[in-house]
Predicted model as a PDB file, atoms N, CA, C, CB and O in Angstrom, pLDDT in the B-factor column:
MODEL        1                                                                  
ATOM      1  N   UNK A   1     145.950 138.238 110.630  1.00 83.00           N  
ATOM      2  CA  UNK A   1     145.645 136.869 110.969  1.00 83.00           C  
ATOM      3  C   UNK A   1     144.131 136.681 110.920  1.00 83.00           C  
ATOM      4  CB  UNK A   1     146.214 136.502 112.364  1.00 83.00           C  
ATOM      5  O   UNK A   1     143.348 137.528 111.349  1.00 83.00           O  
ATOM      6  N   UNK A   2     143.767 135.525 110.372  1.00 87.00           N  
ATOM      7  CA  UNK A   2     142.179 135.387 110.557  1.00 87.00           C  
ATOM      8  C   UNK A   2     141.785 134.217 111.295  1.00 87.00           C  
ATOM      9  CB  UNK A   2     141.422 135.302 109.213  1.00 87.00           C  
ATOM     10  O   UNK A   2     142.062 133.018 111.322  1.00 87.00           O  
ATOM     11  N   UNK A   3     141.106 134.954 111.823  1.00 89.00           N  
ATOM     12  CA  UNK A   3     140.152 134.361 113.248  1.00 89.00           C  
ATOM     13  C   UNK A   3     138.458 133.485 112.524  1.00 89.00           C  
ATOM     14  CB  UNK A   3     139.549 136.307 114.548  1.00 89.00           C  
ATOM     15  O   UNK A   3     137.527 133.943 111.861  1.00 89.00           O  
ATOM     16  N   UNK A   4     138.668 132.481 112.929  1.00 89.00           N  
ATOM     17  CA  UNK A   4     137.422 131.874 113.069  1.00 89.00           C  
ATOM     18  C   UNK A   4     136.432 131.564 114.022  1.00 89.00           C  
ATOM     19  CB  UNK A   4     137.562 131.086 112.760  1.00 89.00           C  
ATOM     20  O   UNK A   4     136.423 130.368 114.315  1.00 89.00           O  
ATOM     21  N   UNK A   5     135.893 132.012 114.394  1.00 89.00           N  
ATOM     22  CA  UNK A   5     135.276 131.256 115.495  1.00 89.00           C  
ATOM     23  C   UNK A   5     134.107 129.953 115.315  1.00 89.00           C  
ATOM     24  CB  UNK A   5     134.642 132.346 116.265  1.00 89.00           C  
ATOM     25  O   UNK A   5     133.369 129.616 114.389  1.00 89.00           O  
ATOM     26  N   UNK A   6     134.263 129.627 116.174  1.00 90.00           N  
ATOM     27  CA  UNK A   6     133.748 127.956 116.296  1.00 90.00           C  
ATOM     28  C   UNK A   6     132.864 127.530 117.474  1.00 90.00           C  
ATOM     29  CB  UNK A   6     135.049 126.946 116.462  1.00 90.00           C  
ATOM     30  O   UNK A   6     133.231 127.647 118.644  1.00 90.00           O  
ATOM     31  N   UNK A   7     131.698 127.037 117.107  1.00 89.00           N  
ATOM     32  CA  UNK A   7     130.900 127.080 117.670  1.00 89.00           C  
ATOM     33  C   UNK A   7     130.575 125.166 118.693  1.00 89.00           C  
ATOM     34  CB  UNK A   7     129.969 127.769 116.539  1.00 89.00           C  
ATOM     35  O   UNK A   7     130.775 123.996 118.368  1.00 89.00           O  
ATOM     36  N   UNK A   8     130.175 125.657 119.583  1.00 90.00           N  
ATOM     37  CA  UNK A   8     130.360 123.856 120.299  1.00 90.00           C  
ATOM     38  C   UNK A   8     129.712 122.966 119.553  1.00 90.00           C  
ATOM     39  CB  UNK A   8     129.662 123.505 121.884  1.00 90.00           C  
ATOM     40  O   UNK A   8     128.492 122.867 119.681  1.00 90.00           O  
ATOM     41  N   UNK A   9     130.410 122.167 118.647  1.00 89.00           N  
ATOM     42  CA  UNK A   9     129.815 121.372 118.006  1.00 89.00           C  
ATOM     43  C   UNK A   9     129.209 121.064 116.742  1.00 89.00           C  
ATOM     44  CB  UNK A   9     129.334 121.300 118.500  1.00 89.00           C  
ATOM     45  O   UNK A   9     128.478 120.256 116.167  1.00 89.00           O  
ATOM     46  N   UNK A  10     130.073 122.414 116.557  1.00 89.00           N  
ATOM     47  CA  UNK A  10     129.868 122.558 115.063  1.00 89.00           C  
ATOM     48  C   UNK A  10     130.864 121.783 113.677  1.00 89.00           C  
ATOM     49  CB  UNK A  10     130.004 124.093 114.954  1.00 89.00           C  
ATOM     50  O   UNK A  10     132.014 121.353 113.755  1.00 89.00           O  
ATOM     51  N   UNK A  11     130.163 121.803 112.751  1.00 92.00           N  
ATOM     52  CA  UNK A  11     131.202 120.786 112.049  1.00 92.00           C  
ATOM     53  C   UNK A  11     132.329 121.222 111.364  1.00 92.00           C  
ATOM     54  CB  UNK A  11     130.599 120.020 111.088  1.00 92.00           C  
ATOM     55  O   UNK A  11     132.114 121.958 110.401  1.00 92.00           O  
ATOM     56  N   UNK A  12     133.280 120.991 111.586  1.00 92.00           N  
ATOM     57  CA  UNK A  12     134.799 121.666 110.632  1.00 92.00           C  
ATOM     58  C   UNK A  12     134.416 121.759 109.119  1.00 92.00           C  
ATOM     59  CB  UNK A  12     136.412 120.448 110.675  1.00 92.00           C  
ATOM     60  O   UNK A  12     135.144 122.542 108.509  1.00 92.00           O  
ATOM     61  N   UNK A  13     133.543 121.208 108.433  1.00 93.00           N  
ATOM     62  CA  UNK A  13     133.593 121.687 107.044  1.00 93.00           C  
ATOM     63  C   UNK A  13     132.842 122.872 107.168  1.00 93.00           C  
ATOM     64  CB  UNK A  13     133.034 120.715 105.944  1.00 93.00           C  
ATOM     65  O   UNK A  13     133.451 123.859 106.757  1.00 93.00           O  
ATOM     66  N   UNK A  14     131.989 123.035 107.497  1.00 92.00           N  
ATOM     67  CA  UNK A  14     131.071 124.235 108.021  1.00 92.00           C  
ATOM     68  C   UNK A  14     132.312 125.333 108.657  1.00 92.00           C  
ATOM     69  CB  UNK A  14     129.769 123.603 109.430  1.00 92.00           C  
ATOM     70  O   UNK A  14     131.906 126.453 108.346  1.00 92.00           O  
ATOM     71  N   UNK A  15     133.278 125.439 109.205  1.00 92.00           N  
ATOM     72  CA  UNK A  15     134.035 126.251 109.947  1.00 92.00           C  
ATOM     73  C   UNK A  15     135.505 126.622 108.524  1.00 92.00           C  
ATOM     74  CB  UNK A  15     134.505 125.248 111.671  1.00 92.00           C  
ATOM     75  O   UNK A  15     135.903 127.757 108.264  1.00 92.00           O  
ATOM     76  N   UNK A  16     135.950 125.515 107.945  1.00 93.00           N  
ATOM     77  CA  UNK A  16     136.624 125.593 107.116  1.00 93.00           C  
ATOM     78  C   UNK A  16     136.401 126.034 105.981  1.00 93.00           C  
ATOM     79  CB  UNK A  16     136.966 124.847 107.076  1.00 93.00           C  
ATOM     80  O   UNK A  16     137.309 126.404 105.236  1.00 93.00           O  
ATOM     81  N   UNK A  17     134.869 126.069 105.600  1.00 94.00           N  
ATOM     82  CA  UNK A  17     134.169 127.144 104.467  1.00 94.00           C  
ATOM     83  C   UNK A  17     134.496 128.538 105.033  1.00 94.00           C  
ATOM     84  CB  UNK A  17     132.320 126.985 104.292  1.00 94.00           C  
ATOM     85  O   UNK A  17     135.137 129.476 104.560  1.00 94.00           O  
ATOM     86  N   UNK A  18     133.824 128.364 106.241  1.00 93.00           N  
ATOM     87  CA  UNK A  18     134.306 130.334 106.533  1.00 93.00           C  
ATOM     88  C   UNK A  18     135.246 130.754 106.625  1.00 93.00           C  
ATOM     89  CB  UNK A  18     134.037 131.091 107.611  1.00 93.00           C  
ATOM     90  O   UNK A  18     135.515 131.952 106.537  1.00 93.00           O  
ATOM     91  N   UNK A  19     136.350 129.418 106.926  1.00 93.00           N  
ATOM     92  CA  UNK A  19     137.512 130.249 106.908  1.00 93.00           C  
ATOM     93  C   UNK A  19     138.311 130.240 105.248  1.00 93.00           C  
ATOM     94  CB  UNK A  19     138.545 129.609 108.188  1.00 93.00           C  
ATOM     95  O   UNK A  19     139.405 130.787 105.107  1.00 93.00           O  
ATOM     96  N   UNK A  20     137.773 129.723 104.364  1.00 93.00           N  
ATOM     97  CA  UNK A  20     138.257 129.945 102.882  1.00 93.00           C  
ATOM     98  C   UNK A  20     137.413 131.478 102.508  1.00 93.00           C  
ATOM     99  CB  UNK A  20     137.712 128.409 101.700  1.00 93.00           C  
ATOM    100  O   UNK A  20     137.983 132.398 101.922  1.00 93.00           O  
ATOM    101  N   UNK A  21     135.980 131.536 102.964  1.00 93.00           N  
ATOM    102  CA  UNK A  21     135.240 132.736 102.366  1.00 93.00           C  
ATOM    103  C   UNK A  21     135.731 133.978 103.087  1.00 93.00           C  
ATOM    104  CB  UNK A  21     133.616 132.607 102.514  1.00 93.00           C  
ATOM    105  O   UNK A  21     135.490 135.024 102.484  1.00 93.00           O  
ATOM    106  N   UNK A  22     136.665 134.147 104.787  1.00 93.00           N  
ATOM    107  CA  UNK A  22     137.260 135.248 104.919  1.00 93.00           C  
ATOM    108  C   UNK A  22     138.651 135.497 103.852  1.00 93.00           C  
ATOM    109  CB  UNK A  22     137.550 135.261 106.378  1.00 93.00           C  
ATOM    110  O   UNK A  22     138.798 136.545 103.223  1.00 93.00           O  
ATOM    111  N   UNK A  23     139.387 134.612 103.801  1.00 92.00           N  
ATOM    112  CA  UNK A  23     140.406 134.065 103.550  1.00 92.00           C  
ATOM    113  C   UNK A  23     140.152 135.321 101.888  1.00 92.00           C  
ATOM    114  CB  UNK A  23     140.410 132.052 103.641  1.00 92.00           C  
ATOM    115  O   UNK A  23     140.679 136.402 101.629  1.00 92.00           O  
ATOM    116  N   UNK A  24     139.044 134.415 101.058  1.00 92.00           N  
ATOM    117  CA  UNK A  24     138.677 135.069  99.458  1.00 92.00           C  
ATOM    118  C   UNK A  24     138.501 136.508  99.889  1.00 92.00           C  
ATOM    119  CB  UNK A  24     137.058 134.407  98.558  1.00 92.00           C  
ATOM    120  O   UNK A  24     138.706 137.301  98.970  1.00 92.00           O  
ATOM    121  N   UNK A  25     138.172 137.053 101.060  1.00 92.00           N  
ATOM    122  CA  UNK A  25     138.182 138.360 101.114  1.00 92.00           C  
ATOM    123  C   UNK A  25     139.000 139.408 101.092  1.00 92.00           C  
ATOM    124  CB  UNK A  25     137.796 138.511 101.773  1.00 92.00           C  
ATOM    125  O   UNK A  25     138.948 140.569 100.685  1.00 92.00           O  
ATOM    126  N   UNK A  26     140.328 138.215 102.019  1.00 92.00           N  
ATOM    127  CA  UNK A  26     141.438 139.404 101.910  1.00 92.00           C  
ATOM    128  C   UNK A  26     142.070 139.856 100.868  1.00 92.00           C  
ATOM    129  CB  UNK A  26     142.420 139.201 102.556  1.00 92.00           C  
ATOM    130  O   UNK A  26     142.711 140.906 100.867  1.00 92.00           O  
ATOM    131  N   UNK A  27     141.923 139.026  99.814  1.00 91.00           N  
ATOM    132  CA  UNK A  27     142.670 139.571  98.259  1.00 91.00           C  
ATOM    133  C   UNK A  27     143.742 138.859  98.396  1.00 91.00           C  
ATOM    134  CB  UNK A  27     143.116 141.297  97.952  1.00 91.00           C  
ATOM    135  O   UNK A  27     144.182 139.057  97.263  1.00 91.00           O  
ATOM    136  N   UNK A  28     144.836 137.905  99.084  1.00 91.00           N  
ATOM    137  CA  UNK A  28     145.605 137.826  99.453  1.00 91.00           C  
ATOM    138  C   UNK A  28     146.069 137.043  98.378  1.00 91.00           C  
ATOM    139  CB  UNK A  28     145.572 137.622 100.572  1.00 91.00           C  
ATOM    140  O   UNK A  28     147.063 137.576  97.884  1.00 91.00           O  
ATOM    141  N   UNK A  29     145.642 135.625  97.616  1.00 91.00           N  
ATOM    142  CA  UNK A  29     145.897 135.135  96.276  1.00 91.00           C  
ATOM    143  C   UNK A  29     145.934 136.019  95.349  1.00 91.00           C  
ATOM    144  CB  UNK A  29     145.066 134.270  95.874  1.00 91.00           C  
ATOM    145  O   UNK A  29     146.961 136.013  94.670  1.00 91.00           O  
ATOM    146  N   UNK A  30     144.868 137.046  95.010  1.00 90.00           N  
ATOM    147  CA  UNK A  30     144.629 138.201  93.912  1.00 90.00           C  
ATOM    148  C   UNK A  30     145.765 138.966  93.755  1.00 90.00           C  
ATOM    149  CB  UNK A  30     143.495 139.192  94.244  1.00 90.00           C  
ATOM    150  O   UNK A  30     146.436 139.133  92.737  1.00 90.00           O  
ATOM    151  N   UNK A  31     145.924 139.444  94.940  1.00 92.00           N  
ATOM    152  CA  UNK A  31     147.650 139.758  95.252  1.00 92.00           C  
ATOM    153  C   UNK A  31     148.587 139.454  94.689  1.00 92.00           C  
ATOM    154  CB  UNK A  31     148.171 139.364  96.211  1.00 92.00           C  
ATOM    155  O   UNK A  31     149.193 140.146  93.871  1.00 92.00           O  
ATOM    156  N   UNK A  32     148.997 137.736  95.250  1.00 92.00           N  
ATOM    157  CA  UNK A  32     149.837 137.178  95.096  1.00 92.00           C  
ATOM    158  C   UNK A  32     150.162 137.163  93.582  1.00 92.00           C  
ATOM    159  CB  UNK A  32     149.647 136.159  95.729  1.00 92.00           C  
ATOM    160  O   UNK A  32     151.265 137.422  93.100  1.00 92.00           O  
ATOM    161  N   UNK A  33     149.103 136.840  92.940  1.00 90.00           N  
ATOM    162  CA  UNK A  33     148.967 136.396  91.416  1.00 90.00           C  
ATOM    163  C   UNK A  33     149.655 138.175  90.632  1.00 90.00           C  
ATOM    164  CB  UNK A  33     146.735 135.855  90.938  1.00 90.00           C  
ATOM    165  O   UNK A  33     150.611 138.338  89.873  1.00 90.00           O  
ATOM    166  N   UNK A  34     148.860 139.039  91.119  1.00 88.00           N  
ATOM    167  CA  UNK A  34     149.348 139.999  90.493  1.00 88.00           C  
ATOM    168  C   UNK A  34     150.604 140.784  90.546  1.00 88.00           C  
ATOM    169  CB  UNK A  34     148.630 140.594  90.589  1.00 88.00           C  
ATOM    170  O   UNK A  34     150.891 141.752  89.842  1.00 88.00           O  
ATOM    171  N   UNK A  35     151.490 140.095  91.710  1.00 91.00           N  
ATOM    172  CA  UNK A  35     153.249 140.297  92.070  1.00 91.00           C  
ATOM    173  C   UNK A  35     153.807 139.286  91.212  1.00 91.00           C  
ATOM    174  CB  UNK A  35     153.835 139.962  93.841  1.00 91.00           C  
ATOM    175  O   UNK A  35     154.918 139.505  90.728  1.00 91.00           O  
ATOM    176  N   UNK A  36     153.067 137.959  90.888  1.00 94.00           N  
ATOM    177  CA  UNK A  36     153.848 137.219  90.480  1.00 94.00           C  
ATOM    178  C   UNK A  36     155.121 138.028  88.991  1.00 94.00           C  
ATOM    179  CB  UNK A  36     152.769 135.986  90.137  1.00 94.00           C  
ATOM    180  O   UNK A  36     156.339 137.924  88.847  1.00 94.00           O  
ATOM    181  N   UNK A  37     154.056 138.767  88.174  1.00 91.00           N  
ATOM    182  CA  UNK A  37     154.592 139.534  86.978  1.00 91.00           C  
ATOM    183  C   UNK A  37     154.264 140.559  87.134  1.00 91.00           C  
ATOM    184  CB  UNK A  37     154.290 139.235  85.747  1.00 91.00           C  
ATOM    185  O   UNK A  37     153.213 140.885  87.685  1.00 91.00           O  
ATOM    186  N   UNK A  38     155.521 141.665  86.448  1.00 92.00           N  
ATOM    187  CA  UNK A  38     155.766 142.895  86.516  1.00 92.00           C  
ATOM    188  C   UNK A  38     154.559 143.191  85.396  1.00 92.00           C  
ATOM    189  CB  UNK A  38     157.372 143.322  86.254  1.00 92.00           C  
ATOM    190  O   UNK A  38     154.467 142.562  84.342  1.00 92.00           O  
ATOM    191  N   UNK A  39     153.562 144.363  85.849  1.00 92.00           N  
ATOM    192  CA  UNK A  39     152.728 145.080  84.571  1.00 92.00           C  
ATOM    193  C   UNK A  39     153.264 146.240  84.233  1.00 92.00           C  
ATOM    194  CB  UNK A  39     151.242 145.422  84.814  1.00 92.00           C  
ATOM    195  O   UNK A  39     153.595 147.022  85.124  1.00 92.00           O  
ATOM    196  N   UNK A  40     153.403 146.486  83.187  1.00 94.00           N  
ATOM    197  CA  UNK A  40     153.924 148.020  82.886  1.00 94.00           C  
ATOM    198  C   UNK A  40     152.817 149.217  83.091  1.00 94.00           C  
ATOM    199  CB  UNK A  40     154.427 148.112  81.251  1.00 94.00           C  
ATOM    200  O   UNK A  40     151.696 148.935  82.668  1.00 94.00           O  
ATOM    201  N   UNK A  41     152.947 150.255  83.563  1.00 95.00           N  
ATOM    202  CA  UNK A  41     151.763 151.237  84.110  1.00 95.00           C  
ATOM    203  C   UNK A  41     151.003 151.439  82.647  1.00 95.00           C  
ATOM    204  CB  UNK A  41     152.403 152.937  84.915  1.00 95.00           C  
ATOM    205  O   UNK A  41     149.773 151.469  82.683  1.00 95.00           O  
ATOM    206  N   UNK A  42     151.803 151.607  81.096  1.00 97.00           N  
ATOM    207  CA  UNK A  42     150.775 151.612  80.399  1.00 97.00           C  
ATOM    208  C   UNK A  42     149.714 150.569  80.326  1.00 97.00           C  
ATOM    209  CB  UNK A  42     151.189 151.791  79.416  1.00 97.00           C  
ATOM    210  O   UNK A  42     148.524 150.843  80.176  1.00 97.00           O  
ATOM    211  N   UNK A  43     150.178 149.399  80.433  1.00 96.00           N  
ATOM    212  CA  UNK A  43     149.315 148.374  80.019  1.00 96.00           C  
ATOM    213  C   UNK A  43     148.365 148.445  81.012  1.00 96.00           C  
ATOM    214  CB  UNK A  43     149.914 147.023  79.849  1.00 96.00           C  
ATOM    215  O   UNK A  43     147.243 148.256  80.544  1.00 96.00           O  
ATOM    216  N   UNK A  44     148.372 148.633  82.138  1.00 95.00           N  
ATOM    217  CA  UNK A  44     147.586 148.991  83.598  1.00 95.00           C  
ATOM    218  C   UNK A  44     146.306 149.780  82.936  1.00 95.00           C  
ATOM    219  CB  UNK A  44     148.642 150.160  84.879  1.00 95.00           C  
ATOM    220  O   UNK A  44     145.122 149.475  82.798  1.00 95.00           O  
ATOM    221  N   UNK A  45     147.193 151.093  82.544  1.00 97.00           N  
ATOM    222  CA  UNK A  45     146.087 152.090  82.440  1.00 97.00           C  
ATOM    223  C   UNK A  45     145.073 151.713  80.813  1.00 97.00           C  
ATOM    224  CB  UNK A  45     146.975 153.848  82.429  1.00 97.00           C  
ATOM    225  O   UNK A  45     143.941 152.189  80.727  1.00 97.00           O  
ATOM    226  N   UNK A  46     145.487 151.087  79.973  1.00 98.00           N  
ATOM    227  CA  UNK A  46     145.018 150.082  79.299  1.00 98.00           C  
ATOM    228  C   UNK A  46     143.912 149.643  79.408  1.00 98.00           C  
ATOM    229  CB  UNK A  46     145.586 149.285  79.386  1.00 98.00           C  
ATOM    230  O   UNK A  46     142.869 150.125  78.965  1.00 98.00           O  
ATOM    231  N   UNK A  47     144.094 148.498  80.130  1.00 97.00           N  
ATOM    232  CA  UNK A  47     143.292 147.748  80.824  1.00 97.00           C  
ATOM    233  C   UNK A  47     142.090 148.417  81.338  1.00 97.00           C  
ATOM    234  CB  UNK A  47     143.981 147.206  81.778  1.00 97.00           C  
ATOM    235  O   UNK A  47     140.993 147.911  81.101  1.00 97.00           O  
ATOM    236  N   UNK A  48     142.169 149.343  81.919  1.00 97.00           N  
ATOM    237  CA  UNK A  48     141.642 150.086  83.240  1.00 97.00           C  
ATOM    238  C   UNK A  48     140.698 150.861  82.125  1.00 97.00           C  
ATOM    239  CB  UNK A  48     142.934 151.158  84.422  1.00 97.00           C  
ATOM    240  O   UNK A  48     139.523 150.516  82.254  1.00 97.00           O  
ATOM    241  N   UNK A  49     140.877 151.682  81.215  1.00 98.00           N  
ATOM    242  CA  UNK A  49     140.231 152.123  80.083  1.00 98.00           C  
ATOM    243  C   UNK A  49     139.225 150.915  79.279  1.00 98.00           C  
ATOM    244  CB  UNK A  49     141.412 152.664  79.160  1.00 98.00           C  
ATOM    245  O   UNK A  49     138.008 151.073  79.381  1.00 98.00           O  
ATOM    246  N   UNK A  50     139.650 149.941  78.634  1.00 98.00           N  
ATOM    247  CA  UNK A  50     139.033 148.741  78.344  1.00 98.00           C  
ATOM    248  C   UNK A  50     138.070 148.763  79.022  1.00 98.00           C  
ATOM    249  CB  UNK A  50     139.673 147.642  78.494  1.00 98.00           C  
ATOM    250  O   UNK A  50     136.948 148.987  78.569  1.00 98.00           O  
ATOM    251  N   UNK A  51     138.430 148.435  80.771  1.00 97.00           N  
ATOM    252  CA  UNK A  51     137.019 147.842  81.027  1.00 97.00           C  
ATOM    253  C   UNK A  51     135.894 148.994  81.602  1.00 97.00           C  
ATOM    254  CB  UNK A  51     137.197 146.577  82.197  1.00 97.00           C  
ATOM    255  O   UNK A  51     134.770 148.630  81.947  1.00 97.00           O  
ATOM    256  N   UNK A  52     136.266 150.239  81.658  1.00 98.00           N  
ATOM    257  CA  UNK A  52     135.332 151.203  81.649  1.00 98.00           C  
ATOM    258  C   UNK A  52     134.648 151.332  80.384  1.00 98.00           C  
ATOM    259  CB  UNK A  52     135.881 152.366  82.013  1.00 98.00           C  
ATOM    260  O   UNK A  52     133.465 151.671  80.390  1.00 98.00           O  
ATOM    261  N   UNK A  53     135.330 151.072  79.157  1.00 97.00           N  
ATOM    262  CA  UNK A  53     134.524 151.332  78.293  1.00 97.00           C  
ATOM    263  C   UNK A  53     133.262 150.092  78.039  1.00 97.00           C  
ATOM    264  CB  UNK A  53     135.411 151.634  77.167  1.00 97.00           C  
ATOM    265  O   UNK A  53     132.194 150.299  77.463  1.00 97.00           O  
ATOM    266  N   UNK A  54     133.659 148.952  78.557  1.00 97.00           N  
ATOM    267  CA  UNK A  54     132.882 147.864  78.059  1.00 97.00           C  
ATOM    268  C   UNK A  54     131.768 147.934  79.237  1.00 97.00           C  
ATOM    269  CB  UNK A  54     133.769 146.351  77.878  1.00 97.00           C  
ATOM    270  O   UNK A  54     130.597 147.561  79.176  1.00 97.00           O  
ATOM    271  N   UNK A  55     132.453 148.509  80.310  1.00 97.00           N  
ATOM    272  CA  UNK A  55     131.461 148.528  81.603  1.00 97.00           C  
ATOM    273  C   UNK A  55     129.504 149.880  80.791  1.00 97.00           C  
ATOM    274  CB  UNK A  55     132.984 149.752  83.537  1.00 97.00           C  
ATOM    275  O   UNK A  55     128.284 149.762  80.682  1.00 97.00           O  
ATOM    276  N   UNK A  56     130.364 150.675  80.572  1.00 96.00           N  
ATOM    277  CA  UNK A  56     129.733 151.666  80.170  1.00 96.00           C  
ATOM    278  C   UNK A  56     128.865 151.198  78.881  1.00 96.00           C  
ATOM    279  CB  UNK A  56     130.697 152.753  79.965  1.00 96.00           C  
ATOM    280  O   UNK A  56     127.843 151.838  78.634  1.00 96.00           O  
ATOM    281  N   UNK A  57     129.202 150.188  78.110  1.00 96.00           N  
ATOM    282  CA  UNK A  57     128.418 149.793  76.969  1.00 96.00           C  
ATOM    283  C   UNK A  57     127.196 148.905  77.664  1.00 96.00           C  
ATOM    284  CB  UNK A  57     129.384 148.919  75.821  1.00 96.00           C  
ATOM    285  O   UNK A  57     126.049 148.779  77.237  1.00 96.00           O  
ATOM    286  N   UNK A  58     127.807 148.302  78.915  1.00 94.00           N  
ATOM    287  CA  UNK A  58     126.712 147.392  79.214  1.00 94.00           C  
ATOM    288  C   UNK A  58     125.465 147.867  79.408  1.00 94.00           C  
ATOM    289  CB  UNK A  58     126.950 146.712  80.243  1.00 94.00           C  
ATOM    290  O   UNK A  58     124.368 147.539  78.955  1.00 94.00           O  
ATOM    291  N   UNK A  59     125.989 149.068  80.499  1.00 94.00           N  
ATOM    292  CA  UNK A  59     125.028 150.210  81.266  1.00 94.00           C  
ATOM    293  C   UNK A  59     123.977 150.651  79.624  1.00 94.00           C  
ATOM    294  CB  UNK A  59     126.340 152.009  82.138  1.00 94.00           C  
ATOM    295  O   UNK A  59     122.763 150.854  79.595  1.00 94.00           O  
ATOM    296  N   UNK A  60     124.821 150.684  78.592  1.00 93.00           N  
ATOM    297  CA  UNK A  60     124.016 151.655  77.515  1.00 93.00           C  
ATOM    298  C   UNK A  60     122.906 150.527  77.035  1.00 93.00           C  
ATOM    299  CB  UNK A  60     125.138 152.344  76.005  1.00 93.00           C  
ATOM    300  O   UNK A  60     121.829 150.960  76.627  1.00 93.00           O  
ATOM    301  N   UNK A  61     123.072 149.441  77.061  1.00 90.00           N  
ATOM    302  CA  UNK A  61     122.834 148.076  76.128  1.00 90.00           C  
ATOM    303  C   UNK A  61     121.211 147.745  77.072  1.00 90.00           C  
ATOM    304  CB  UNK A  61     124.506 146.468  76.331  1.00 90.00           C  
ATOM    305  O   UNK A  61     120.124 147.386  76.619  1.00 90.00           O  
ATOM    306  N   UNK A  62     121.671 148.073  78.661  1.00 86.00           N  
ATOM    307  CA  UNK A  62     120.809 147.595  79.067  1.00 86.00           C  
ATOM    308  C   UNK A  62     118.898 148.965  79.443  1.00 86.00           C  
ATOM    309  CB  UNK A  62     121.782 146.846  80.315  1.00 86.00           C  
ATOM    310  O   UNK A  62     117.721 148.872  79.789  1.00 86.00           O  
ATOM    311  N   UNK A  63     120.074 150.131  78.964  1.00 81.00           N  
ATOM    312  CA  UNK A  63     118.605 151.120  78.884  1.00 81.00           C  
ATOM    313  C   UNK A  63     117.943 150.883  77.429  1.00 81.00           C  
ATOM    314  CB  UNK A  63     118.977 153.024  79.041  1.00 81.00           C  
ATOM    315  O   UNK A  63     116.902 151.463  77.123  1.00 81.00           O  
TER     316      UNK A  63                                                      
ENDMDL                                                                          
END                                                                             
């Protein structure tokens, strides 16, 4: 459960931002989205290769 706390007098858009920016923390949409469809473990590990390699080009691109 997430807790906000609220300060005397403070303004609800100000309180309702923090509670969307804990909210983006828990992963809990990221989640959701990624149960929505079954991934097959190859395509996973795929993926997961892809972006190490592109990660690693950046690292090279930028020495």
């Amino acid at each position: 459960m997430i807790v906000v706390p609220i300060k005397e007098g403070e303004n609800i858009e100000r309180a309702l931002k923090k509670f969307k920016r804990k909210f983006e923390k828990t992963g809990v949409m990221r989640e959701l989205r990624d149960r929505q469809a079954y991934t097959k473990e190859s395509v996973v590990r795929r993926d997961k290769i892809a972006k190490a390699i592109y990660v690693q080009q950046m690292h090279r691109d930028e020495e």
